[in-house]
KEVEX-267446 format. One record per residue: x negated, y negated, z of N, C-alpha, C in turn; residue in one letter. Coordinates in Angstrom, 2 decimals, always signed. Each point is the difference from the previous one (the first is absolute). Example, Ala and Ser with C-alpha at 12.3 -4.5 7.8 and 13.67 -1.06 7.14 Angstrom:
BEGIN
- -13.19 +5.69 +7.80 +0.89 -1.19 +0.00 -0.90 -1.20 +0.00 A
- +0.35 -1.05 -0.72 -0.82 -1.19 +0.06 +0.77 -1.09 +0.73 S
//
This chain:
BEGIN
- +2.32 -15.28 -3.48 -1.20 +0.68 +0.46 -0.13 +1.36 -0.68 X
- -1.35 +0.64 -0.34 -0.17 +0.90 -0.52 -0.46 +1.05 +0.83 X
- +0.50 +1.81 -0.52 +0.08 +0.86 +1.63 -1.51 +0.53 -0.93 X
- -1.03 -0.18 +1.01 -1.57 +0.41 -0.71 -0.20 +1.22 +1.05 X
- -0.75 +1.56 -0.67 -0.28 +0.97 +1.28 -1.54 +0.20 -0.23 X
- -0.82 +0.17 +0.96 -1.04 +0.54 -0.24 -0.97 +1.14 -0.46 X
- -0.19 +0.17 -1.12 -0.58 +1.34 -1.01 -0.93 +0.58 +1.21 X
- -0.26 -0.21 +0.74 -0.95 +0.53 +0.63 +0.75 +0.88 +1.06 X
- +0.91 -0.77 +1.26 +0.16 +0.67 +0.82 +1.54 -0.09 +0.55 X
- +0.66 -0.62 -1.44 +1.46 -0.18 +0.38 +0.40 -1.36 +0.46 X
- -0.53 -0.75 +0.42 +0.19 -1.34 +1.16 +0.58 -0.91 -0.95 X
- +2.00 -0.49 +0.47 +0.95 -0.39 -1.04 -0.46 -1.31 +0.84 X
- +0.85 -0.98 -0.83 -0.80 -1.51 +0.09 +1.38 -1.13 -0.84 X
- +0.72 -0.81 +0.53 +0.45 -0.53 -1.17 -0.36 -1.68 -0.10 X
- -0.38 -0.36 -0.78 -0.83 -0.74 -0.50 +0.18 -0.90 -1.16 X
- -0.51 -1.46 -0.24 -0.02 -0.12 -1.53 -1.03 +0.23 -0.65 X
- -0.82 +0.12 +0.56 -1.39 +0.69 -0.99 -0.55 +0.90 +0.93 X
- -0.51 +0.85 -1.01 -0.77 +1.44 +0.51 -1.31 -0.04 +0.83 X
- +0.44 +0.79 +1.57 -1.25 -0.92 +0.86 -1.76 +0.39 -0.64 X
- -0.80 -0.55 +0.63 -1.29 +0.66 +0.01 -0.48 +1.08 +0.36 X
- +0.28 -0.26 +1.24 -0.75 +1.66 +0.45 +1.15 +0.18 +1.30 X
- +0.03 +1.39 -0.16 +1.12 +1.00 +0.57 -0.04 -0.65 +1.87 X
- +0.77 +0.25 +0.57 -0.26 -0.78 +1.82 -0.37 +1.43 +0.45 X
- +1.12 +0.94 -1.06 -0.16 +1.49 +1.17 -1.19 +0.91 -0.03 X
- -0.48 +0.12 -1.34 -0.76 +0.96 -0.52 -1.35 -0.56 +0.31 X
- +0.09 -1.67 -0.05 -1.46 -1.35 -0.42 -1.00 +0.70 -1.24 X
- +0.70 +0.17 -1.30 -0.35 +0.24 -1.01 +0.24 -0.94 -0.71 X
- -1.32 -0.23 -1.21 +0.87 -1.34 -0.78 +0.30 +0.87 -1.23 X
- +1.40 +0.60 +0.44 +0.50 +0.77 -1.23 +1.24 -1.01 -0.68 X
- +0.21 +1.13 -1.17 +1.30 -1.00 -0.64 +0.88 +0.65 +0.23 X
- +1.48 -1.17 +0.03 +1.22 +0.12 -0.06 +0.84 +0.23 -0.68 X
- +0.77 +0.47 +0.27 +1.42 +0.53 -1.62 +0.91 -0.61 +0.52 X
- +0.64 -0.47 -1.08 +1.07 -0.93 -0.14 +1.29 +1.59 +0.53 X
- +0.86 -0.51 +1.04 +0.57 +1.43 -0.13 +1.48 -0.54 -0.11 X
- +0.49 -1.16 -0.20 +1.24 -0.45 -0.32 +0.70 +0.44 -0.33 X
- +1.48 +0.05 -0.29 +0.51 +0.76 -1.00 +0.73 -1.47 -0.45 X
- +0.07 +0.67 -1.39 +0.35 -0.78 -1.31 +0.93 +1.05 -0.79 X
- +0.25 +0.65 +0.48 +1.55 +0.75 -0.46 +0.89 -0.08 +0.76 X
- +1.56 +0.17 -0.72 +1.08 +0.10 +0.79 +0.43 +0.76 +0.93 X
- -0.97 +1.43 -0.34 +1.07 +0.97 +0.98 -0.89 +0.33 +0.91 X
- -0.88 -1.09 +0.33 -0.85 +0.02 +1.20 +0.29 -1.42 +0.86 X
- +1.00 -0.55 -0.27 +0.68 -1.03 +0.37 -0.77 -1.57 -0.11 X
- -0.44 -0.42 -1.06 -0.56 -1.09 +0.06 -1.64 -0.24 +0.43 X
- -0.38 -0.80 -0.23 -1.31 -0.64 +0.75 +0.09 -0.51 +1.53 X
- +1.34 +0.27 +0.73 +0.04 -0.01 +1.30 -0.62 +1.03 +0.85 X
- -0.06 +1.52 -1.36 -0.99 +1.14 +0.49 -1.08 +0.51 -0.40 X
- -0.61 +0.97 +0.78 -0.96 +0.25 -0.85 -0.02 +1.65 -1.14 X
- -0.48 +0.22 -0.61 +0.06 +1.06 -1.11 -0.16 +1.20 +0.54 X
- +0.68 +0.84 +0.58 -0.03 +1.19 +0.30 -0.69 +0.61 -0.38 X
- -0.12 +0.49 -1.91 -1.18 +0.67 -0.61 -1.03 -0.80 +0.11 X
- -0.33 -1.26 -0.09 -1.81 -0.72 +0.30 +0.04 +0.68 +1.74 X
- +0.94 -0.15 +1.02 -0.63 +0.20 +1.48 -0.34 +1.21 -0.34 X
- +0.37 +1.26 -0.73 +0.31 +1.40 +0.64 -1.31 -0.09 -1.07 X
- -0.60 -0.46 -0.96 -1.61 +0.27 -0.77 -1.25 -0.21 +0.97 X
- +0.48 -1.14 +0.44 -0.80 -0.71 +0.77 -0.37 +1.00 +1.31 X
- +0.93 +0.99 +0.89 +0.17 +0.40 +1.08 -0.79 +1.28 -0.10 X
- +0.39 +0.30 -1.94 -0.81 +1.57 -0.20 -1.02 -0.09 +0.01 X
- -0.38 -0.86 -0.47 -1.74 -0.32 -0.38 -0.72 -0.28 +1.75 X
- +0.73 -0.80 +0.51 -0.85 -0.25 +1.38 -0.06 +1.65 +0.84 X
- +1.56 +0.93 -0.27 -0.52 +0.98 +1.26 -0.76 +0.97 -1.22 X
- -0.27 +0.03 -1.04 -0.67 +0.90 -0.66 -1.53 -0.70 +0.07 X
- -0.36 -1.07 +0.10 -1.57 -0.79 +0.13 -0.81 +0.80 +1.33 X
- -1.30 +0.40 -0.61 -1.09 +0.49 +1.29 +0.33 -0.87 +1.12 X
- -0.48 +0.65 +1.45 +0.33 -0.57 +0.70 -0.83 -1.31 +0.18 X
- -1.57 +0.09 -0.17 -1.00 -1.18 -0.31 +0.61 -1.25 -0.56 X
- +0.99 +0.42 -0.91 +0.55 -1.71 -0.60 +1.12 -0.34 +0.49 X
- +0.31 +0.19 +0.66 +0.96 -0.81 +1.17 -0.16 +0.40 +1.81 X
- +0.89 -1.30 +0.74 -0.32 +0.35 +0.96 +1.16 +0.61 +0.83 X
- +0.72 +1.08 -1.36 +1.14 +0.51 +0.32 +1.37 -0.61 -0.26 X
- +0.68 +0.50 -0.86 +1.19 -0.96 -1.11 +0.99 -0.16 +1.23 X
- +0.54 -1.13 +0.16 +0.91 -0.47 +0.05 +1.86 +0.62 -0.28 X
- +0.28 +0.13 +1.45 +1.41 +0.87 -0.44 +1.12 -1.19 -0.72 X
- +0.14 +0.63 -1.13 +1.09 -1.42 -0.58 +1.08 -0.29 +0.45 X
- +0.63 +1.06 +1.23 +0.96 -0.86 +0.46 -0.70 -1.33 +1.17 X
- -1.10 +0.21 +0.27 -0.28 -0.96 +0.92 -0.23 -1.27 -1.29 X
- +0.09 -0.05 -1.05 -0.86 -1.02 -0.76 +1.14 -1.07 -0.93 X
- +1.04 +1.02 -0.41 +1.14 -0.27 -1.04 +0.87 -1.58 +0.83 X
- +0.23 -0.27 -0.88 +0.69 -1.47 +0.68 +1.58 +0.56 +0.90 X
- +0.18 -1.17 +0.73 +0.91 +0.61 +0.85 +1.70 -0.68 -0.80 X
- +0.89 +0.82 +0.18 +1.59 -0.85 -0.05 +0.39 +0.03 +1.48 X
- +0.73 -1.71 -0.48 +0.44 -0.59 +1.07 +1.37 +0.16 +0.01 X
- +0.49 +0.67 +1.12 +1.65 -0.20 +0.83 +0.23 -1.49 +0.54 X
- +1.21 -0.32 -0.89 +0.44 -0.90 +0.49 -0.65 -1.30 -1.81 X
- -0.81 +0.50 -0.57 -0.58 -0.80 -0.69 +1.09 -0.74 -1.30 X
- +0.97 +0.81 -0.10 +1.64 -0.54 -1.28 +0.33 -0.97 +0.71 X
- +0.01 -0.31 +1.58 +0.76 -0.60 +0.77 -0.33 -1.41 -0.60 X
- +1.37 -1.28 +0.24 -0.91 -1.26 -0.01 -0.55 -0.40 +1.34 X
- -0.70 -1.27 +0.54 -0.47 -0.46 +0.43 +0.96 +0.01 +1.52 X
- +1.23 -0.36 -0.06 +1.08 -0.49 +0.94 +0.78 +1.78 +0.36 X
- -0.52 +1.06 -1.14 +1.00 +1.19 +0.17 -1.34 +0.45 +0.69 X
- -0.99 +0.12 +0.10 -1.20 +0.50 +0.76 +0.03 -0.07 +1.40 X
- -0.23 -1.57 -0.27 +0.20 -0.41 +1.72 +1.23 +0.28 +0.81 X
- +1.29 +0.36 -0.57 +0.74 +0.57 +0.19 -0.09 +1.37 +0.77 X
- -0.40 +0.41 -0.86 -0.10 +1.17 +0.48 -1.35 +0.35 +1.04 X
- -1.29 -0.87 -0.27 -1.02 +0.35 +1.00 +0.86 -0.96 +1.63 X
- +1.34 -0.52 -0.34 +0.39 -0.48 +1.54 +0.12 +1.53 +0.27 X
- +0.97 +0.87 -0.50 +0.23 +1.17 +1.25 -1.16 +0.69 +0.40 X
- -1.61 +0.00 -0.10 -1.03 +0.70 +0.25 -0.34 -0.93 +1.69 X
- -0.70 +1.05 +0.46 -0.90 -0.74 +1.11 -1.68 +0.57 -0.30 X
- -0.70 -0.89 +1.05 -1.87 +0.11 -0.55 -0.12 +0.83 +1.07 X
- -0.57 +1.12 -0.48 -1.00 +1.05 +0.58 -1.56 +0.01 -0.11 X
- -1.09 +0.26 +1.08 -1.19 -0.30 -0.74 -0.32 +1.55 +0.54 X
- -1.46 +0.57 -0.57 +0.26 +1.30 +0.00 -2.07 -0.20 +0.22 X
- -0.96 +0.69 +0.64 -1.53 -0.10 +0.15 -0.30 +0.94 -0.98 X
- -0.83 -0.02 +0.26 -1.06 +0.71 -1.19 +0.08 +1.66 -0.06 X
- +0.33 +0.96 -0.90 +0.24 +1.29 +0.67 +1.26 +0.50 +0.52 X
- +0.77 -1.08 -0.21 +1.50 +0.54 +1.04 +0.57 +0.43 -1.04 X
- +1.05 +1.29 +0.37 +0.76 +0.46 -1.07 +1.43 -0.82 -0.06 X
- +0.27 -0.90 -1.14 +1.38 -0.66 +0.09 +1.30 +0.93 +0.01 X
- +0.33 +1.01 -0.96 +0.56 +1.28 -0.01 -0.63 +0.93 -0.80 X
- +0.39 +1.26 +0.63 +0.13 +1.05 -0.06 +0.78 +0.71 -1.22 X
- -0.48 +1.10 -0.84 +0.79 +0.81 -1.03 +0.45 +0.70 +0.74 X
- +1.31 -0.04 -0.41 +1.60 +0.97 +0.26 +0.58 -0.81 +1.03 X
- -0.30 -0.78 +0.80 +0.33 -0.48 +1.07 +1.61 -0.73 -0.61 X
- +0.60 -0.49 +0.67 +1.12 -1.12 -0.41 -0.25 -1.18 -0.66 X
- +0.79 -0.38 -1.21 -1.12 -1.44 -0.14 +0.91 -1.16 +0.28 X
- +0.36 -0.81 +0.94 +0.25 -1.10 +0.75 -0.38 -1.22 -0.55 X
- -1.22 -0.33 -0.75 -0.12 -1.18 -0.31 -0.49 +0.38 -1.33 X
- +0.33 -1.62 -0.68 -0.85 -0.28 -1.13 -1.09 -1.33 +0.23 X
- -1.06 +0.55 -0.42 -1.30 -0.37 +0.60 -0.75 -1.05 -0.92 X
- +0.14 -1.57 +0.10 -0.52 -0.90 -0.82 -1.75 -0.58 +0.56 X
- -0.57 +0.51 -0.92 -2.08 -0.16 +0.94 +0.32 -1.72 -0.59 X
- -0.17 -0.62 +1.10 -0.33 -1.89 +0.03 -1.96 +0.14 +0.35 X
- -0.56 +0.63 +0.69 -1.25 +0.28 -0.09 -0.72 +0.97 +0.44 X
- -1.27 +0.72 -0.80 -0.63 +1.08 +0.73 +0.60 +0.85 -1.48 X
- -0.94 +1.55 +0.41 +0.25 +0.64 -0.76 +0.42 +1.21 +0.64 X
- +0.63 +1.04 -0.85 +0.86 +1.02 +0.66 -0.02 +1.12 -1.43 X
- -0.74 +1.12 +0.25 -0.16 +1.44 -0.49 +1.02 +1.15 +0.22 X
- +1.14 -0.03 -1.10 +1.20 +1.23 -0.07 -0.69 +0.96 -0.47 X
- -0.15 +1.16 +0.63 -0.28 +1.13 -0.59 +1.07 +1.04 +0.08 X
- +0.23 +0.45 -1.13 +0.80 +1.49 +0.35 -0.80 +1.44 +0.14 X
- +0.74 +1.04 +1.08 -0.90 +0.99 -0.07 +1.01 +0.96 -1.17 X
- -0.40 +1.19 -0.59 +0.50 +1.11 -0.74 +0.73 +0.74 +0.75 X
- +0.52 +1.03 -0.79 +0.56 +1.18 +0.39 -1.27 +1.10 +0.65 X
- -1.12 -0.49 -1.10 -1.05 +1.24 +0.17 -1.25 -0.48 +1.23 X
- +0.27 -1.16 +0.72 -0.66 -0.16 +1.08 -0.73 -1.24 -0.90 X
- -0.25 -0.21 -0.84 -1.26 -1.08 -0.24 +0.82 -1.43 -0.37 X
- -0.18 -0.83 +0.05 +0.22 -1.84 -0.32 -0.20 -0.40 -1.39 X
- +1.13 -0.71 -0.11 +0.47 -0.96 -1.15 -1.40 -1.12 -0.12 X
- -0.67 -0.41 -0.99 -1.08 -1.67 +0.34 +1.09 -0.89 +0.60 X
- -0.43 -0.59 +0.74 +0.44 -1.06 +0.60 +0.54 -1.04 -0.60 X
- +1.05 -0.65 -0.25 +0.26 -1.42 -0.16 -0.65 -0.74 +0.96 X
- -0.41 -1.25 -0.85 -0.34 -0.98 +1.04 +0.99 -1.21 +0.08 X
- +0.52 -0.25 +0.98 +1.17 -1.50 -0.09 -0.61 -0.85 +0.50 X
- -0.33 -1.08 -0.82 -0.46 -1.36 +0.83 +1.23 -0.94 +0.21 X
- -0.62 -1.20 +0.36 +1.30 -1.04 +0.33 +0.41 +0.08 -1.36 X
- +1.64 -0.65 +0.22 +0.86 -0.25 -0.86 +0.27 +1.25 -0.18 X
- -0.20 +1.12 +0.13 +0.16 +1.26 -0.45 +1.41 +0.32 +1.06 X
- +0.48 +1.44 -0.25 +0.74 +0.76 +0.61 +0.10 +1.54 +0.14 X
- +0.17 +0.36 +0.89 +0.21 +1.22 +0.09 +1.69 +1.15 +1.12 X
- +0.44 +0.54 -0.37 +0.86 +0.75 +0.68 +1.35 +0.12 -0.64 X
- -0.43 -0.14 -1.53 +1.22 -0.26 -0.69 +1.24 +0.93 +0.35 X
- -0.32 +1.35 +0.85 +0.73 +1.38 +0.37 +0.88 -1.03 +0.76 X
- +0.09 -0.89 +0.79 +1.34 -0.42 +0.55 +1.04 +0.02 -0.71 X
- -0.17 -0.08 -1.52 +1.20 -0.76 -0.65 +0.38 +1.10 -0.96 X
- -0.46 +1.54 +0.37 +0.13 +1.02 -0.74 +0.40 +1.48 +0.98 X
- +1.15 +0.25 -0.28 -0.05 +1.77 +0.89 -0.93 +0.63 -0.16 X
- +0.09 +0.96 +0.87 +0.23 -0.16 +1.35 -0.99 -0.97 +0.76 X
- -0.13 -0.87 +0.16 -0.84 -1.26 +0.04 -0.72 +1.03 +1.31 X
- -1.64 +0.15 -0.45 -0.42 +1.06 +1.17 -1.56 -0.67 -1.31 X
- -0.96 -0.33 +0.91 -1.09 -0.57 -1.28 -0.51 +1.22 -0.18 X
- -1.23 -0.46 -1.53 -0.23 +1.27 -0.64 -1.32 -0.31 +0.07 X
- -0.91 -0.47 +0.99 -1.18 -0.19 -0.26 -0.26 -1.09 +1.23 X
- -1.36 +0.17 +0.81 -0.31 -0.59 +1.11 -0.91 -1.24 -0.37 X
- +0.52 -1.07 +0.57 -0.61 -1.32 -0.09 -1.03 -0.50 +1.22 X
- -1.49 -0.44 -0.05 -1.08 -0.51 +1.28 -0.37 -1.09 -0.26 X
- +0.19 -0.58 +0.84 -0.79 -1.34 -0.45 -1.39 +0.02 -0.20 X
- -0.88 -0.82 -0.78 -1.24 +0.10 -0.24 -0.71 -0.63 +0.53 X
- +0.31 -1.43 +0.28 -0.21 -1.14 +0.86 +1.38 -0.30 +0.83 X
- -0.68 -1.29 +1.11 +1.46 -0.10 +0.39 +0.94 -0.88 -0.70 X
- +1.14 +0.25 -0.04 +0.87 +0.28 -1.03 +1.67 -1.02 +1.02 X
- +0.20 -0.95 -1.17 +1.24 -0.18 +0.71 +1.47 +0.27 -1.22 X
- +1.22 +0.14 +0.20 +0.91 +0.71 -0.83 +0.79 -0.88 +0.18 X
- +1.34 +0.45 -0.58 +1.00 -1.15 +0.22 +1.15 +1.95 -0.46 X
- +0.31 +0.21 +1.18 +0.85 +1.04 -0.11 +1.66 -0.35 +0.30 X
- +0.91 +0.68 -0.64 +0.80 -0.41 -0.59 +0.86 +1.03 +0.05 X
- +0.76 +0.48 +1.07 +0.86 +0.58 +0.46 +1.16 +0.48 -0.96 X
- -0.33 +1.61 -0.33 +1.27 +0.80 -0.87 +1.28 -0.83 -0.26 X
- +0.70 +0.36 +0.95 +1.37 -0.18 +0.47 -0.09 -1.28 -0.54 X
- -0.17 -1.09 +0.45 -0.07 -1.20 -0.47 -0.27 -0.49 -1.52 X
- -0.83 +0.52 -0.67 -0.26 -0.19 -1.02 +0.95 +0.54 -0.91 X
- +0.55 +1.35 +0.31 +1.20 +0.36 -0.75 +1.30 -0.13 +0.22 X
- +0.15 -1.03 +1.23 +1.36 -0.44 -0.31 +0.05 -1.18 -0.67 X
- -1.49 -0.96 -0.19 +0.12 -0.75 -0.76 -0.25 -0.46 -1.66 X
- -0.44 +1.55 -0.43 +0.02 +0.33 -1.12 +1.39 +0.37 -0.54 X
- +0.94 +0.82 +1.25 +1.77 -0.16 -0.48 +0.23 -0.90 -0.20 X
- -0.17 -0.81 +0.96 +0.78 -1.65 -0.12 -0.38 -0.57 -1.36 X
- -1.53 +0.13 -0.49 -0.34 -0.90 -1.08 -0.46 +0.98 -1.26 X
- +0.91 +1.08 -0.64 +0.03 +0.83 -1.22 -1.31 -0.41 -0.72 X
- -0.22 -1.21 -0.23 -0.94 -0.38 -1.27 -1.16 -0.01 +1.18 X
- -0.11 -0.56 +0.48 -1.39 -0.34 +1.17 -0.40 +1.53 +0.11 X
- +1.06 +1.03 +0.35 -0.53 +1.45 -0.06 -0.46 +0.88 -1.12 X
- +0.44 -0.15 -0.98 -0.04 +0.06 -1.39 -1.87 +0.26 -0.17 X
- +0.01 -1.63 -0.18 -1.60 -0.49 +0.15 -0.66 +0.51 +0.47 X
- +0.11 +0.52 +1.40 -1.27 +0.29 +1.53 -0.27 +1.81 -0.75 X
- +0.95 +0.47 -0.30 +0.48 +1.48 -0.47 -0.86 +0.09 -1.10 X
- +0.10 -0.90 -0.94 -0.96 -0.04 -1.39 -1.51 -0.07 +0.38 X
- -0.22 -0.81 +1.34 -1.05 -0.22 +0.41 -0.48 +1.41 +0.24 X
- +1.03 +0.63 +0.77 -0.54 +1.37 +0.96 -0.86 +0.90 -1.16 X
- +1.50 -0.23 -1.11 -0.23 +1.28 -0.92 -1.52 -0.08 -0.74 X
- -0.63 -1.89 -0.50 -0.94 +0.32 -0.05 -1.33 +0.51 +0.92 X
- -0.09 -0.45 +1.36 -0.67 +0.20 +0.31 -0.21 +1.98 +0.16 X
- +0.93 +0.47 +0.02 +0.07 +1.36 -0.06 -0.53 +0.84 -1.01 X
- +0.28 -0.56 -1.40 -0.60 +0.17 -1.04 -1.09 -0.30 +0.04 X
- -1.12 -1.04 +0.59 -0.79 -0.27 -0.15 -0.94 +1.24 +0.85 X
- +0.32 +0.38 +1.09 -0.71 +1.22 +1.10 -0.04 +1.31 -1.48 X
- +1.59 +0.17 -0.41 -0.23 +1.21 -0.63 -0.96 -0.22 -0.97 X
- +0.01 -1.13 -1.23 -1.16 -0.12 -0.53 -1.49 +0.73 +0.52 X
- -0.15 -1.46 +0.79 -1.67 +0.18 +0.90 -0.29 +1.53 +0.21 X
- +1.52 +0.57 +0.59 -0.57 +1.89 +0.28 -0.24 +0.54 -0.70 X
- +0.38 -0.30 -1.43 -0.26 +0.77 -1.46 -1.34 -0.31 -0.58 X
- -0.46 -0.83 +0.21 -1.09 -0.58 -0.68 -1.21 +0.65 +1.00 X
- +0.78 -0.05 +1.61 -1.16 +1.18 +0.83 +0.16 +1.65 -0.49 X
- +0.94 +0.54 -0.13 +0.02 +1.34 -0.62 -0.69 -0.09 -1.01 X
- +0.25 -0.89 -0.86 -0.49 +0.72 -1.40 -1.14 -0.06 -0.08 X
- -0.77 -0.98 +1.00 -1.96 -0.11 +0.16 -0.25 +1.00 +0.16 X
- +0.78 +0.37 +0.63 -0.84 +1.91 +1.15 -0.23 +0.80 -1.17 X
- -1.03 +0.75 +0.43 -0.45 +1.13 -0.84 +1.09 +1.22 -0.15 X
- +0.25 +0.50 -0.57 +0.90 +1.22 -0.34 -0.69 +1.29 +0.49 X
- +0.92 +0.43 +1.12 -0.21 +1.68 +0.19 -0.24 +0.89 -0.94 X
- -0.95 +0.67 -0.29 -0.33 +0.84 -1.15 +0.98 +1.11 +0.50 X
- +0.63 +0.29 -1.48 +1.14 +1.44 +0.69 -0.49 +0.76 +0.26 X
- +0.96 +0.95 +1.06 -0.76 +1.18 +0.47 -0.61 +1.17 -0.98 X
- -0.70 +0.87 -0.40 -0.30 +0.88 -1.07 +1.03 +0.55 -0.05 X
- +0.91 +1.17 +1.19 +1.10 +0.82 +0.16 +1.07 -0.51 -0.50 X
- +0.27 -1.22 -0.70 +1.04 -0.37 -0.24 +0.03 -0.59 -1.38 X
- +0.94 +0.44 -1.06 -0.22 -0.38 -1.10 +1.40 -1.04 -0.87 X
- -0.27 -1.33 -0.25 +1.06 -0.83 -0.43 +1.11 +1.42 -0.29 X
- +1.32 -0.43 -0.21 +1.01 +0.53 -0.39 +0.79 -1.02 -1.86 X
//
């Protein structure tokens, strides 16, 4: 499948051919191929960092008349899956130690800074991580749909999450108890190995998405009183 974004208002899409007209914007604009086809953007499993971050300038620099307001790319960028190295029999494995939680519309699943206790597998519904700043204002939102995951902070010190998860709809999980999960990542070195590679990408993938939101933003014009050094 090919990762296509929308020139108009951001809206990522993956696809084998480039849709018609946009769902978010309902423009019949065109699409950019935003794949990546280099190595050190890891394959055609992702998409092109420099095509998202062109694509992202142009939408928050566009009058406001031609869109109906861009699209935050962390809500848009494809998601990595925890648990996804696993095989078939090491999965289910491991989704035995979880139990099903269902969560309504609006409910906060956790809390930033809080303890993080579970690792959180979405089976259906959608669920919005946002982090807040140091300086009072919010990270764009990830969006996790099914198959997705979120709370990777269990499996990292001081395991305390770094960003608050709501469900969007109602939402059922398949949560998956700390303690448990890491004594059975001792027991099985390689099975942990994997889930860890998983973490690390999905972690990389947030820091990405946040970079590609910084670098949209407009730049503080320096103060006059102050002159480079």
């Amino acid at each position: 499948m090919t990762h296509w974004m929308c020139t108009n208002c951001g809206y990522y899409v993956r696809a084998a051919n480039s849709p018609g007209q946009c769902p978010t914007c309902k423009q019949s604009c065109s699409f950019s191929d935003v794949t990546c086809y280099r190595p050190d953007c890891g394959g055609e499993g992702n998409t092109d960092l420099l095509a998202v971050n062109g694509i992202r300038k142009a939408t928050v620099e566009a009058p406001p008349q031609a869109t109906h307001g861009p699209v935050s790319v962390m809500e848009v960028l494809p998601p990595v899956y925890v648990l996804g190295n696993l095989t078939e029999e090491q999965g289910l494995k491991v989704r035995s130690l979880g139990h099903t939680k269902t969560y309504e519309t609006n409910t906060i699943i956790c809390r930033q800074g809080s303890e993080a206790h579970e690792l959180y597998l979405v089976e259906e519904g959608r669920v919005a991580v946002k982090m807040e700043l140091p300086n009072g204002g919010h990270a764009p939102s990830t969006i996790v749909n099914s198959s997705g995951a979120f709370g990777w902070s269990v499996l990292v010190r001081p395991y305390l999450f770094t960003a608050t998860a709501m469900a969007l709809s109602r939402t059922r999980v398949l949560a998956i108890q700390r303690d448990a999960l890491l004594a059975y990542m001792r027991a099985n070195p390689r099975i942990g190995f994997l889930i860890m590679q998983d973490i690390a990408s999905v972690i990389a993938s947030r820091l990405r998405n946040l970079e590609l939101e910084v670098s949209a933003r407009p730049r503080e014009p320096a103060s006059p009183g102050i002159r480079a050094m």
